[in-house]
N, C-alpha and C positions, 0 to 999 in steps of 0.2 A: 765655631769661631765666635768670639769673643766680638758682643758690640760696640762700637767706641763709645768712651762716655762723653756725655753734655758736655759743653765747654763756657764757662762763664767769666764775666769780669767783674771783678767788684774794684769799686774807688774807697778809696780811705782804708784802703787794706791793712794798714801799720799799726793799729790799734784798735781797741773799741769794738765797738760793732762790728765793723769794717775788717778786724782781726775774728774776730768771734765766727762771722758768718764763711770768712776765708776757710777757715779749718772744719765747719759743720760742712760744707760743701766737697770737698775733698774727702771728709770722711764717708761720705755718702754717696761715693764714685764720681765725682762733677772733676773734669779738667779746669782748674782756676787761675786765672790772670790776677794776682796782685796788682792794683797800681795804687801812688799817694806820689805824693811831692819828696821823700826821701827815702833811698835804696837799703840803708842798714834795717829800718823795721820794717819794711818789706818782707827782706831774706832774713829777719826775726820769725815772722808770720811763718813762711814754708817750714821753716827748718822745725819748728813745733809738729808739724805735720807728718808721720810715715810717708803719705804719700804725695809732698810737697816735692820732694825729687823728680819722679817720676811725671807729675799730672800737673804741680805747680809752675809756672813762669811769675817773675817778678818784675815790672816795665815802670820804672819811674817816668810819672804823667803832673802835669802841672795843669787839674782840669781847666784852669780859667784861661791858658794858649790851645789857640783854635790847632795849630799845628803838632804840639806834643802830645794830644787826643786825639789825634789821625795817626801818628806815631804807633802810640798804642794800640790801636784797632789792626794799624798795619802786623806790627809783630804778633797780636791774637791770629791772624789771619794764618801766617809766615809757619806760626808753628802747630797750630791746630788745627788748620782748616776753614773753620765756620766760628758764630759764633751763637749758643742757645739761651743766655741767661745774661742782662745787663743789670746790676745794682748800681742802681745810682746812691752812692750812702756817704761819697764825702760831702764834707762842708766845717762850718765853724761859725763861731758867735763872736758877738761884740762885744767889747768891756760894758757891765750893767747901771751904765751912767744915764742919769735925767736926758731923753731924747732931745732936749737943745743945745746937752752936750754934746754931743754926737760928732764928730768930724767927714766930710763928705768921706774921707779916704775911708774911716771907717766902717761906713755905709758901703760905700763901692765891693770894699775888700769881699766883705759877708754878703751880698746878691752875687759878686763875680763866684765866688765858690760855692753857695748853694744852688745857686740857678741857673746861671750864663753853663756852668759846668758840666749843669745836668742835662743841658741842652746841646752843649757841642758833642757831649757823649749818646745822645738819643741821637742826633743825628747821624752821628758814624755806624750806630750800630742800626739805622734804618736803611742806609748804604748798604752796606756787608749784608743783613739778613733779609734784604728784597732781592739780591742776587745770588745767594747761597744754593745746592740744593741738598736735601729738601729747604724751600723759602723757609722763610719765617724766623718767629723766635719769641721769647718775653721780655720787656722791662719791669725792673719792679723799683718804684721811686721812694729812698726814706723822706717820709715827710714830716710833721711834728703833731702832736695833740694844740701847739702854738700855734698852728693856725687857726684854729676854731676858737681856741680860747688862753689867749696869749698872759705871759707873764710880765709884771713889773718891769718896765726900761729894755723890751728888749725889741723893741721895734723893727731893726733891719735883720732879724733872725724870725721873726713872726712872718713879714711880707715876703720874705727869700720865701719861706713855707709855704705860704700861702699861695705867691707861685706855682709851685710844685704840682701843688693840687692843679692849678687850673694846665700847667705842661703834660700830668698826669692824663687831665681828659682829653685833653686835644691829641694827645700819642695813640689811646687805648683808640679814638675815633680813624686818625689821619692813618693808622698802622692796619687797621682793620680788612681792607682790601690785599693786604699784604700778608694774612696770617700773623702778624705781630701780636701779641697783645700787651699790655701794660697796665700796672694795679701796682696801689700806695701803697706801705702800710707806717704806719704813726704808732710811734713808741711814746711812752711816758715813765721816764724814770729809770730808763735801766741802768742796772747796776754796774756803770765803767768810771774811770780815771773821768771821765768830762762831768758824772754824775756826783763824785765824791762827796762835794759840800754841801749839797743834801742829804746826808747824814750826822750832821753837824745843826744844818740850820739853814733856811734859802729865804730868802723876802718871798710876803705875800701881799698879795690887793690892798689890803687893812694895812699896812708899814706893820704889822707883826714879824717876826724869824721864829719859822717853824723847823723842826725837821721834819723829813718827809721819807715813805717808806720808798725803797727801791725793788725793781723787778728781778730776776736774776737774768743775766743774757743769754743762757743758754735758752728761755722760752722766746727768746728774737730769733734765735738760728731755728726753731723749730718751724715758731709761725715762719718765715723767709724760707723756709725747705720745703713747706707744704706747696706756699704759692708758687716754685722755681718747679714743681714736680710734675705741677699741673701741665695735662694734653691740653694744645694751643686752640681746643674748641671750647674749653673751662676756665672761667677767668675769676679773680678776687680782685675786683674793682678797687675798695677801700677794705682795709685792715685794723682795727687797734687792738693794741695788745700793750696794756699796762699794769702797773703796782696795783691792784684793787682798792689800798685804801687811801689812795695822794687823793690829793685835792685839784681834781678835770671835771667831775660833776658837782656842779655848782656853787665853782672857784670863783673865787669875786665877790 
């Protein structure tokens, strides 16, 4: 008999990362929950997939409503049973304007979706997986190399991260009683459609425009498959995994 496979969720499923890691997860037996804020690249995502029929579901979620993230955990639930893997990997950036340009809405938008997001969705899936059996489960939080050492104007995409990290350790702690565990990991560079214009040219520290190298994303789906694979008494706390030669150590 055949054991069922893990069942995971990933946010920002429609692209990016978030598509990348959708399809390394089903290729590697994981039952996956799509979600993002629009249903056509969702079911773009699966349909790339063999086994996007079979093991995919697609749940359009709008992480920043407390209720459309209950939604979704609802239907993870409805159709799969449990739940073993939460990536928390949506989010988004602010136009890279001088922070006194900034408009609160601005600000709001980019913490409501990196953070409040990743929060309403840790919470759901601390519900679900302290009542599951067997309990448990893992979160694994995308976080940025910007929070340690942030880029030119990008202020409410630096502090959303920064968050992360500190939601990061209060999870891996608060879950621990629970067989939970949760571990970041911090990309720098990879190679997606949000990465594009650093291959071109990006502001640096100095007001120079450099280009900059990019990662390929297939080694984000590798590193994110390691730490999803891991038995829940083995944990990767923090992660990075970037372009070798961008400019993270000793940018500025």
């Amino acid at each position: 008999m055949n054991a069922l496979p893990k069942v995971a969720i990933v946010t920002g499923a429609g692209s990016g990362i978030g598509r990348a890691v959708t399809l390394g997860l089903l290729a590697n037996g994981f039952a996956v929950v799509a979600a993002g804020r629009r249903a056509e690249p969702l079911a773009g995502t699966l349909q790339q997939s063999p086994e996007g029929r079979e093991r995919g579901l697609a749940v359009p979620t709008d992480v920043t409503n407390a209720q459309s993230v209950r939604a979704l955990f609802d239907a993870t639930k409805d159709r799969f049973g449990r739940l073993d893997v939460l990536f928390n990997n949506a989010g988004i950036s602010a136009p890279g304007v001088p922070l006194d340009e900034l408009t609160v809405d601005q600000w709001r938008a980019v913490v409501d979706a990196n953070l409040t997001g990743a929060f309403l969705c840790t919470q759901q899936a601390f519900r679900l997986m302290k009542r599951q059996d067997p309990r448990g489960g893992r979160i694994i939080n995308n976080g940025s190399i910007s929070a340690y050492v942030p880029r030119p104007n990008s202020a409410p995409y630096t502090a959303s991260k920064h968050g992360i990290t500190g939601l990061t350790r209060s999870t891996s702690l608060d879950g621990r009683a629970w067989d939970i565990a949760c571990g970041q990991i911090d990309i720098g560079n990879a190679a997606t459609d949000m990465t594009a214009r650093f291959a071109v040219g990006v502001l640096q520290a100095n007001g120079d425009t450099r280009v900059e190298p990019r990662l390929d994303v297939s080694h984000v789906v590798d590193a994110v498959l390691y730490m999803a694979r891991l038995p829940l008494d083995a944990n990767v706390q923090f992660l990075t995994v970037m372009a070798t030669k961008m400019p993270f150590i000793g940018r500025g």
